[in-house]
C-alpha positions as CSV (number, residue, x, y, z in Angstrom):
1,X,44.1,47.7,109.6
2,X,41.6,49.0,111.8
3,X,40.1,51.6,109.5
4,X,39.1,48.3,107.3
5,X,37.4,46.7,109.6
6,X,40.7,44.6,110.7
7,X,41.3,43.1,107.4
8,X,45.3,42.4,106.9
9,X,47.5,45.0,104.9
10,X,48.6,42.4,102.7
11,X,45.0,41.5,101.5
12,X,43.9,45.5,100.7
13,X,44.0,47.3,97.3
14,X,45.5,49.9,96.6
15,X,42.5,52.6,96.6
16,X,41.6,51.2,99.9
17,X,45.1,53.2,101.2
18,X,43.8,56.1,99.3
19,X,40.1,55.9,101.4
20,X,42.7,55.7,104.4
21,X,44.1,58.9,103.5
22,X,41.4,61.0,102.5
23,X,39.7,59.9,105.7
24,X,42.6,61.7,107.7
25,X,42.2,64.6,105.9
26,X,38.7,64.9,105.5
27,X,37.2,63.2,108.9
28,X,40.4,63.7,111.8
29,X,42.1,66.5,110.1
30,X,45.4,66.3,110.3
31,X,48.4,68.5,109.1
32,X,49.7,68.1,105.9
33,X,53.2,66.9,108.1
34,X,51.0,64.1,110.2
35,X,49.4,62.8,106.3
36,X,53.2,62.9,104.6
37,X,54.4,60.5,108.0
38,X,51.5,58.3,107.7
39,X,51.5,58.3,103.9
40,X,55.4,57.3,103.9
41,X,54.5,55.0,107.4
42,X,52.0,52.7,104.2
43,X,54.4,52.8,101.8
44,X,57.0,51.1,104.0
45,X,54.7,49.0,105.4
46,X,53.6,47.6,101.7
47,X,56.9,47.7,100.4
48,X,59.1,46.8,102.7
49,X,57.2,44.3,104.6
50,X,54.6,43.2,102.8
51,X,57.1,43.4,99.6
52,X,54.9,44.5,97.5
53,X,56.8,47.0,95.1
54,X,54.6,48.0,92.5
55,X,51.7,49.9,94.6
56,X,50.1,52.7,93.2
57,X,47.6,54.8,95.1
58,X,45.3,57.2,93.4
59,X,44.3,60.7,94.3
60,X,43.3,61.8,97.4
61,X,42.6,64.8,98.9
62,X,45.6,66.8,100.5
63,X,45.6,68.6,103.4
64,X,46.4,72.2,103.5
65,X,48.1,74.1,105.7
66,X,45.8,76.5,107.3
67,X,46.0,80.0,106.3
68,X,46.7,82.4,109.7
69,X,46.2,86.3,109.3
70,X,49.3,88.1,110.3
71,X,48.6,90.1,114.0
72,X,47.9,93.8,113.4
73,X,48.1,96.4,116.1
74,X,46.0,99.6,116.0
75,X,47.4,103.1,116.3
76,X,45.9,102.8,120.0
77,X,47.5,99.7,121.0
78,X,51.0,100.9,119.5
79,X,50.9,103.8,121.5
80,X,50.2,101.9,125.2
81,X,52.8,99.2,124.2
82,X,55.5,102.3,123.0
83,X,54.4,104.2,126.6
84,X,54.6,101.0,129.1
85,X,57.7,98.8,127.2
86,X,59.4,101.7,125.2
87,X,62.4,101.7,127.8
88,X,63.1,98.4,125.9
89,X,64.4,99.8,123.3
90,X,64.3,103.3,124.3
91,X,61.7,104.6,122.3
92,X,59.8,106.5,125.1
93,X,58.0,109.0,123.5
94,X,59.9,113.0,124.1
């Protein structure tokens, strides 16, 4: 694996997948979806493979999905959107 230093999978513990992990969360971070593929990607990689059944990574830091504040339009900004697209939906103003 490149991230250690080219050693071969077969030959790496098991908390050296966790410092994998944690670096793509902590250093490139990625998605929680990108670290579920690439955590699944190891696990058949050692398991199916490598054959080695009984691997048991430790904790590592999960990546969270980022919070995104909803879009909120002021009284102005309702108004010029009701006067310029209200024929939409025909809610022109009387």
């Amino acid at each position: 694996m490149r991230f250690h230093q080219k050693v071969h999978p077969s030959t790496l513990a098991d908390d050296s997948v966790a410092q994998f992990l944690e670096y793509l969360v902590v250093e490139r971070n990625v998605t929680p979806s990108t670290l579920i593929i690439a955590f699944n990607a190891l696990m058949y990689l050692f398991k199916q493979v490598l054959g080695r059944e009984g691997i048991q990574i430790p904790d590592y830091s999960r990546a969270r999905k980022a919070k995104k504040l909803p879009v909120v339009l002021s009284r102005t900004e309702v108004r010029q959107f009701v006067r310029h697209a209200g024929w939409l939906f025909d809610l022109r103003p009387a």
